[in-house]
C-alpha positions in Angstrom: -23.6 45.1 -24.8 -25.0 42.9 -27.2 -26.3 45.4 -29.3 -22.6 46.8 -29.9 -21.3 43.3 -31.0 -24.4 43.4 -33.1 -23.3 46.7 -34.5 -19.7 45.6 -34.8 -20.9 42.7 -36.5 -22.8 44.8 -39.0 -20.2 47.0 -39.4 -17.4 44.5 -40.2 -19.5 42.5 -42.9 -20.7 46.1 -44.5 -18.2 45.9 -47.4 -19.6 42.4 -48.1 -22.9 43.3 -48.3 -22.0 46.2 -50.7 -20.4 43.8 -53.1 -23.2 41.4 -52.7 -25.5 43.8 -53.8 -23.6 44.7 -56.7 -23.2 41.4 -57.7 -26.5 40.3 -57.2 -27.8 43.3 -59.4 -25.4 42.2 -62.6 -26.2 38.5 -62.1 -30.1 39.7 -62.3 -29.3 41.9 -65.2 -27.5 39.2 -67.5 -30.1 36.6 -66.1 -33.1 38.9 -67.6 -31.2 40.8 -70.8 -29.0 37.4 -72.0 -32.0 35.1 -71.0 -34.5 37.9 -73.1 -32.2 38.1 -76.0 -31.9 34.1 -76.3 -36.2 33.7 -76.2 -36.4 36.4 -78.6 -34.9 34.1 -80.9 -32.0 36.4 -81.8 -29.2 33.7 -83.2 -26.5 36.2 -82.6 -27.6 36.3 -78.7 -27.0 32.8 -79.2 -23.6 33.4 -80.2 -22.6 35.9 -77.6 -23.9 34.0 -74.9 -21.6 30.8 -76.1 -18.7 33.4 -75.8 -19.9 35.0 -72.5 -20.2 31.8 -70.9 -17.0 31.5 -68.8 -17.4 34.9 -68.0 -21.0 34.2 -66.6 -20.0 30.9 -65.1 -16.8 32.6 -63.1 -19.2 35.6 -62.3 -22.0 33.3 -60.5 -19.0 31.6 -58.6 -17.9 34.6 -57.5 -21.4 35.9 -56.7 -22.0 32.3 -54.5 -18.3 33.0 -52.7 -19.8 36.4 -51.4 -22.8 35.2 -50.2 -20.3 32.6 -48.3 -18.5 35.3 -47.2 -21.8 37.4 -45.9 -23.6 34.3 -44.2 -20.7 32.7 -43.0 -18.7 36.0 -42.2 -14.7 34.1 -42.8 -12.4 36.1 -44.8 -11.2 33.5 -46.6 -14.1 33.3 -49.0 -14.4 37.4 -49.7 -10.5 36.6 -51.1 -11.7 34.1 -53.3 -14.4 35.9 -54.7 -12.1 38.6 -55.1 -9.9 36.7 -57.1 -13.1 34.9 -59.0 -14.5 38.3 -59.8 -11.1 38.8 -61.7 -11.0 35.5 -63.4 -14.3 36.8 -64.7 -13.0 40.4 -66.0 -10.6 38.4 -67.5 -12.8 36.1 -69.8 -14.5 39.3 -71.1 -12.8 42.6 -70.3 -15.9 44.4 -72.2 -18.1 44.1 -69.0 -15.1 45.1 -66.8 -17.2 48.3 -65.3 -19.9 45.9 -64.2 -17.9 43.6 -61.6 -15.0 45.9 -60.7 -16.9 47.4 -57.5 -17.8 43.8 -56.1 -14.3 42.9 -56.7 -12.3 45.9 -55.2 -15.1 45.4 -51.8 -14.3 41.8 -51.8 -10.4 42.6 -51.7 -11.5 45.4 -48.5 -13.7 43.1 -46.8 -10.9 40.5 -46.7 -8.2 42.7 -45.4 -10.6 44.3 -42.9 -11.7 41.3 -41.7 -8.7 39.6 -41.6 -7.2 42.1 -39.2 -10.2 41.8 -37.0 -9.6 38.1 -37.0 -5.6 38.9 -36.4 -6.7 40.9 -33.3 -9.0 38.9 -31.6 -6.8 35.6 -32.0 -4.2 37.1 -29.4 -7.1 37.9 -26.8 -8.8 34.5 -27.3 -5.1 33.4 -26.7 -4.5 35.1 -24.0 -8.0 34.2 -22.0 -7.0 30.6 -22.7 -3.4 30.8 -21.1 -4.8 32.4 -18.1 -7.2 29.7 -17.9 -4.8 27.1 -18.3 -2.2 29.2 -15.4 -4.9 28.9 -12.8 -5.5 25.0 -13.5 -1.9 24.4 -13.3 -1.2 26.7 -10.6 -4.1 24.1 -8.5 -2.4 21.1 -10.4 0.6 21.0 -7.7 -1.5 21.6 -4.7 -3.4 19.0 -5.5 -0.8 16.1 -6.1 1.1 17.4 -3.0 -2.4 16.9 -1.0 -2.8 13.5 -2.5 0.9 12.5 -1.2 -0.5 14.0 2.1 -3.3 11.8 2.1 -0.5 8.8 0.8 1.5 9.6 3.8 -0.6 9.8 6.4 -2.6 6.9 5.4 1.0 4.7 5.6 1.9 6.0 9.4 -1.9 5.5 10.4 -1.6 1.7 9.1 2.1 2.1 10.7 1.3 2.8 14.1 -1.2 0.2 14.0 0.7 -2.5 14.0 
C-alpha cells in the first residue's frame, strides 16, 4: 500500500520534475557562459547581460516557483511558474527554445495536478460527513439519556418526600 501512494506520488509530480530539470540545466548554462563571458572581460558581454537581465531575473523566479512546486507538491505554484517562464520569453524572445519545455510541463503539471486535487477533495468530503452523521446520529441518544437521567432523578427526590 504505501509503496503505491509512493508511486502515485512520483507519478503525479513527474512533469514537475521534467521542467525542473530543464530549468535547472539553462539557469546553469547562463550562470557559467554569461558569468564566463563577463570575467573574460568582454565589454559587449557586459552589454548583453544589462539587456538580458529581466529575462534572467524572471527565469530564476520561475526556476525557484518549480522547485516550490516539486518540494511542496501544490499546483498553484507549477501555474505561476508557468506563467513566470512566459514573462521571461517575453523579455527576450531570442532564447525562446531554451524555456518553452519547462513552461509547457509547468502548464501540465498544474492541470494534472489540479484534477488530482479536484478528485480527492469530494472523497476527503465525503469521509468527513460520514464522520460527522455518526456523531450526530449519537448526539440525540445522548441528550434524550441525559433527560432520562433529569427525570428520574426528580421522581427519586419526589417520592422521597
Amino acid at each position: 500500500m504505501n509503496a503505491q501512494v509512493t508511486r502515485n506520488r512520483i507519478n503525479e509530480r513527474l512533469l514537475t520534475i521534467i521542467a525542473f530539470i530543464f530549468a535547472a540545466a539553462y539557469v546553469l548554462y547562463c550562470a557559467i557562459f554569461w558569468g564566463g563571458q563577463i570575467a573574460g572581460g568582454n565589454d559587449v558581454a557586459v552589454l548583453a547581460v544589462y539587456i538580458l537581465m529581466p529575462h534572467l531575473i524572471a527565469t530564476v523566479v520561475a526556476f525557484v516557483l518549480t522547485a516550490l512546486a516539486l518540494f511542496l507538491g501544490k499546483s498553484w505554484w507549477n501555474l505561476a511558474a508557468g506563467i513566470v517562464y512566459i514573462v521571461a520569453i517575453c523579455c527576450f524572445p531570442a532564447y525562446w527554445f531554451f524555456l518553452v519545455v519547462p513552461c509547457v510541463l509547468s502548464f501540465f503539471a498544474f492541470w494534472h495536478m489540479h484534477r488530482q486535487e479536484k478528485t480527492a477533495a469530494p472523497q476527503f468530503q465525503e469521509a468527513l460527513d460520514q464522520e460527522l452523521d455518526a456523531q450526530s446520529v449519537d448526539s440525540p441518544n445522548k441528550a434524550m439519556e441525559e433527560l432520562a437521567d433529569e427525570a428520574d432523578a426528580r421522581s427519586e427526590a419526589g417520592s422521597d418526600k
